[in-house]
C-alpha positions in Angstrom: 59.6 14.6 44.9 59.6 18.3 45.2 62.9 20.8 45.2 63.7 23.6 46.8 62.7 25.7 43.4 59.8 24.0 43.9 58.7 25.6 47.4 59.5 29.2 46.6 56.5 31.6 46.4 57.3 34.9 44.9 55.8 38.2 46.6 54.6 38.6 43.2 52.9 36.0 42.7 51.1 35.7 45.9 47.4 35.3 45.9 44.9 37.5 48.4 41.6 36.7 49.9 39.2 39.9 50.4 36.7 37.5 52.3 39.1 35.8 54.9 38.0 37.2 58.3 34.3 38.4 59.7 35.5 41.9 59.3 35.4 41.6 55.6 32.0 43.6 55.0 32.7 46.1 58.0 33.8 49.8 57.0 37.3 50.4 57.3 38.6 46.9 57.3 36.9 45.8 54.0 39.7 46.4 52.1 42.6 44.3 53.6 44.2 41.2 51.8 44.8 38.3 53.6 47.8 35.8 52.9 48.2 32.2 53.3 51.6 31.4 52.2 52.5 27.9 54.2 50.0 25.8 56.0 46.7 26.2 56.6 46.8 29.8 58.1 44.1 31.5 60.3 41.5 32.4 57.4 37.6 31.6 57.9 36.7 31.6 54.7 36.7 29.0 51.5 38.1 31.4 49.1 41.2 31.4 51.0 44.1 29.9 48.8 46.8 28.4 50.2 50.3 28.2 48.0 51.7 25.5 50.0 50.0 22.8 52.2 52.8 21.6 53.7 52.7 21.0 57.5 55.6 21.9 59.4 55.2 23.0 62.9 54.1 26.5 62.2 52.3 29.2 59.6 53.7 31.6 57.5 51.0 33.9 56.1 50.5 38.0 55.2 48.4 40.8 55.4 48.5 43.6 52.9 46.3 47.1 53.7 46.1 50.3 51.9 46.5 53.3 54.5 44.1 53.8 57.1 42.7 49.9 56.5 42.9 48.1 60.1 42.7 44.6 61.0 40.2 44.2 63.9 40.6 43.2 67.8 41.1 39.4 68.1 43.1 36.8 70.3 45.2 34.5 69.8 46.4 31.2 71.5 49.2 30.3 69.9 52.3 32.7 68.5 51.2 35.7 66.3 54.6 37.4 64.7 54.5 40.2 62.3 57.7 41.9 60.7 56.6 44.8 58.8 57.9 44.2 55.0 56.1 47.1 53.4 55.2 50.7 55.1 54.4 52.0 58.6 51.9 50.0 61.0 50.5 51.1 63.9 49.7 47.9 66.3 47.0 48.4 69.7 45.9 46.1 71.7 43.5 45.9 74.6 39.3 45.1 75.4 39.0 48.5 73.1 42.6 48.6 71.6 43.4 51.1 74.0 45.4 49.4 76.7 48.4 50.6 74.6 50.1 51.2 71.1 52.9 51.2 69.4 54.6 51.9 65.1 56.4 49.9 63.9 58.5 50.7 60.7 59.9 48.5 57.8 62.0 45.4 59.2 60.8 45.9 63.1 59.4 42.2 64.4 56.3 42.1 66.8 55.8 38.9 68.9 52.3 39.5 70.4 51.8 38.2 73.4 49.1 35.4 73.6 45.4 36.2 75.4 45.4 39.7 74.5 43.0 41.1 71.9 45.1 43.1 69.2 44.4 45.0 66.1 46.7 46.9 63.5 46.7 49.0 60.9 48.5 51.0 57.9 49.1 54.4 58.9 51.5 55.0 55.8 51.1 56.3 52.4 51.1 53.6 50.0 50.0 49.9 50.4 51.8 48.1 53.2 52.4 44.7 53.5 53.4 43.0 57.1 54.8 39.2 57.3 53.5 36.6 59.8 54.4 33.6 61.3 51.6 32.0 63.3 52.0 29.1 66.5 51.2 25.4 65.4 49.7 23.7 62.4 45.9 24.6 63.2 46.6 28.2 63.8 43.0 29.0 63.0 41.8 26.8 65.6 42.9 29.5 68.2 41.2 33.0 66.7 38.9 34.6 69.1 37.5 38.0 68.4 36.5 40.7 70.6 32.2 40.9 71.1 31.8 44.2 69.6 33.7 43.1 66.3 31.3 40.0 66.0 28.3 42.8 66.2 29.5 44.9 64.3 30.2 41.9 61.1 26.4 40.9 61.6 25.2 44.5 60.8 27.1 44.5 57.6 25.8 40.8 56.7 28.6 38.3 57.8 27.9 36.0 60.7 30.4 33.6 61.9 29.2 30.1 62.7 30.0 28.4 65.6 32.1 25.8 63.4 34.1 28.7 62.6 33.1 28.8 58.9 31.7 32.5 57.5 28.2 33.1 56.1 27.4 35.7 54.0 24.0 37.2 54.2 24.1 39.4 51.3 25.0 36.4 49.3 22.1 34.5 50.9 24.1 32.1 52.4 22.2 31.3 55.8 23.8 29.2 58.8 23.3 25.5 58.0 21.4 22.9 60.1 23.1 22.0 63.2 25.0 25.0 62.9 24.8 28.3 65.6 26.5 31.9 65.6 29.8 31.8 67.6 28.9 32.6 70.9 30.2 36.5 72.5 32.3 36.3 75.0 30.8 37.3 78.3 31.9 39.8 81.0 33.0 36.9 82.7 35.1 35.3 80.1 36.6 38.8 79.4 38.2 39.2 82.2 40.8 36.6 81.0 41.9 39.2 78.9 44.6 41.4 79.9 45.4 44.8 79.5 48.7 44.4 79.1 51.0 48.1 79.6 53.0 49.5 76.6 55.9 49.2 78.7 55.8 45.7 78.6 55.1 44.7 75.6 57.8 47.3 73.6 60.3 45.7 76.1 60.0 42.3 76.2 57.9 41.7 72.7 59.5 44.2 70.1 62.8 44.1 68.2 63.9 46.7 65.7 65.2 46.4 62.4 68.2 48.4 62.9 69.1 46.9 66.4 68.9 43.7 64.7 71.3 44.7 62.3 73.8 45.9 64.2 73.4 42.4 66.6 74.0 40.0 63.2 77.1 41.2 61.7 79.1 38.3 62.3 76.5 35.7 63.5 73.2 35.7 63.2 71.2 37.6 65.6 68.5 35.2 67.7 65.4 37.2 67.2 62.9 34.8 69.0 63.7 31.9 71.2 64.3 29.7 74.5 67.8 32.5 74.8 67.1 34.7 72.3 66.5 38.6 72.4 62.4 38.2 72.5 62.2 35.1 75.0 59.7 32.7 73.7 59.3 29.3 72.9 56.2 29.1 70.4 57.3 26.0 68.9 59.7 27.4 66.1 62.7 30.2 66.3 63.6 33.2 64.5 66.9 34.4 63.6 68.2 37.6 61.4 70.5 37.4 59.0 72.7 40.5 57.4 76.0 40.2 55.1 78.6 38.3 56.9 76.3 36.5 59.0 76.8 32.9 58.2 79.6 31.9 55.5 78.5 31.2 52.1 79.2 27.1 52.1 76.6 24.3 52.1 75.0 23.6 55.2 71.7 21.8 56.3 69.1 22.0 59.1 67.6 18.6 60.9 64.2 20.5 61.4 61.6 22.7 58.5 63.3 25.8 57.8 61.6 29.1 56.1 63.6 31.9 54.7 62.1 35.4 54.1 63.8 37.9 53.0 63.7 41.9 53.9 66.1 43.8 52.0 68.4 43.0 49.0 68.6 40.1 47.0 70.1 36.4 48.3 71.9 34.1 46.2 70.7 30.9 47.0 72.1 27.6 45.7 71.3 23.9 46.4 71.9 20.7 44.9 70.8 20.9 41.5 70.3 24.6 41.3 70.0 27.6 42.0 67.8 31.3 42.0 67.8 34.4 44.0 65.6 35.4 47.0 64.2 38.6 47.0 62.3 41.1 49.4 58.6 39.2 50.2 59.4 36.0 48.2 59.1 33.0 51.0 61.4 29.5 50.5 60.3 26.2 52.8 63.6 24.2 52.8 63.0 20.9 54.4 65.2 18.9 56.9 68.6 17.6 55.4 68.6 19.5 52.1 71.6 20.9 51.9 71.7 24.7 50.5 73.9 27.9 50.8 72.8 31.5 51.0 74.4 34.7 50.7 73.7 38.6 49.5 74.2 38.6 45.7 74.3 42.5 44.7 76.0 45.1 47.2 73.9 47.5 49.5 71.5 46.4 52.4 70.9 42.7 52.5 68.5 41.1 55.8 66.7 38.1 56.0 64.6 36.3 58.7 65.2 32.9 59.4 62.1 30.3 61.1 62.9 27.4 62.1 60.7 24.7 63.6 61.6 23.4 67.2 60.2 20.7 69.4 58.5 23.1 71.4 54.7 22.7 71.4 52.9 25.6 70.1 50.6 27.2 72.8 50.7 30.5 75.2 53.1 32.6 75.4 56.5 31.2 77.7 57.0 33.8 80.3 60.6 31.8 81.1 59.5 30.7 84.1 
């Protein structure tokens, strides 16, 4: 039977996949990293490694970029979160990612609305690394890609199969029997696709890091959630944690729990143990384990908190 030690993945000892999406091959997005951290993620390709199997309601994954690397336009049907660990991200969305745009900076939290195609990239300095936390336990059954991205792959010699597998035709690799290219979306089906205005989505989609940290000195601030500050019910919740947020005494959770942490360094103890969280590391704590958690040096100290709910993961809930 595993421990709590025993579902911690350190941020340095996470594992990237270069080949994960169909923009692998295509200039400026063939050098991103792709992250599978808990579940199976979103990646179409076998090389994808996945630190923990575990199936608990939702994804936790990453992408890491050096500047000016973007992630291409896709959809998604199920809940596509990003807090930005690492650097300064610029996020568009839209049939051409240019229905609107916003940047988001270290410790802001994105919850992008369902059936819209989105994109991001680094627009910092250095390498950047943002966090996810995907909808459901298939999350990669719900990926749908804009047409001209598709194209665009099959110039540079990656063609995505209609079983949603990848096929490399610089490796040889051809699609097998029984097995077509993943249909474009038509003008038709496009049209399901909104353009959603910047106004909207900053407002009702966006939290920042600082806001959140004046909200969760006492208690912890509800980030994403039935009554929380981003109103969604994706199937699991986010809260944010800072010093003083919840007393340092055992405590449990009936439902999957995932903490990530953003700045400082968190004391964590359980029965049997314990070991400090730090910035990027990821812990799955499962229901009934009983654990404490506090900052353990002075200085800045903010966590995110995911927990699963019995919400079923699926569009966007508009509150209505």
């Amino acid at each position: 039977m595993s421990t709590i030690q025993d579902r911690i993945v350190r941020y340095g000892d996470l594992k990237p996949c270069k080949t994960a999406f169909i923009d692998a091959h295509t200039p400026g997005s063939d050098q991103k990293e792709n992250f599978t951290i808990i579940g199976g993620g979103v990646s179409e390709s076998p090389d994808q490694h996945v630190h923990i199997t575990d199936q608990i309601g939702f994804n936790i994954g990453a992408a890491g970029q050096p500047p000016k690397c973007r992630n291409s336009l896709h959809s998604h049907t199920t809940a596509e979160v990003f807090f930005v660990l690492k650097g300064r991200w610029r996020f568009f969305w839209g049939r051409y990612g240019d229905a609107g745009e916003f940047v988001a900076e270290e410790g802001d939290i994105f919850n992008i609305p369902t059936g819209i195609f989105r994109g991001f990239e680094n627009i910092g300095t250095d390498y950047g690394m943002i966090m996810a936390v995907l909808g459901g336990d298939d999350a990669g059954g719900g990926v749908t890609w804009a047409p001209q991205v598709i194209e665009d792959a099959k110039d540079h010699g990656l063609v995505l199969g209609d079983n949603g597998a990848l096929y490399d035709t610089k490796k040889g690799q051809s699609l097998p029997d029984g097995v077509k290219p993943m249909p474009l979306l038509t003008e038709e089906h496009l049209k399901a696709f909104p353009e959603v205005p910047v106004e909207n989505v900053v407002r009702d989609y966006v939290a920042r890091y600082w806001d959140l940290m004046a909200l969760a000195g006492k208690k912890p601030a509800k980030v994403i959630g039935e009554d929380a500050l981003l109103r969604d019910k994706p199937g699991f919740e986010v809260d944010f944690l800072t010093r003083g947020s919840i007393p340092d005494e055992m405590h449990s959770h009936d439902k999957p729990t995932v903490l990530m942490p953003m700045r400082g360094h968190w004391k964590l103890r359980y029965d049997g143990g314990e070991t400090v969280l730090n910035p990027g590391d990821t812990c799955l704590i499962n229901p009934g384990e009983a654990h404490a958690l506090a900052p353990s040096m002075t200085g800045e100290a903010s966590l995110y908190r995911v927990r699963t709910t019995d919400d079923p993961a699926g569009l966007t809930w508009t509150g209505k």
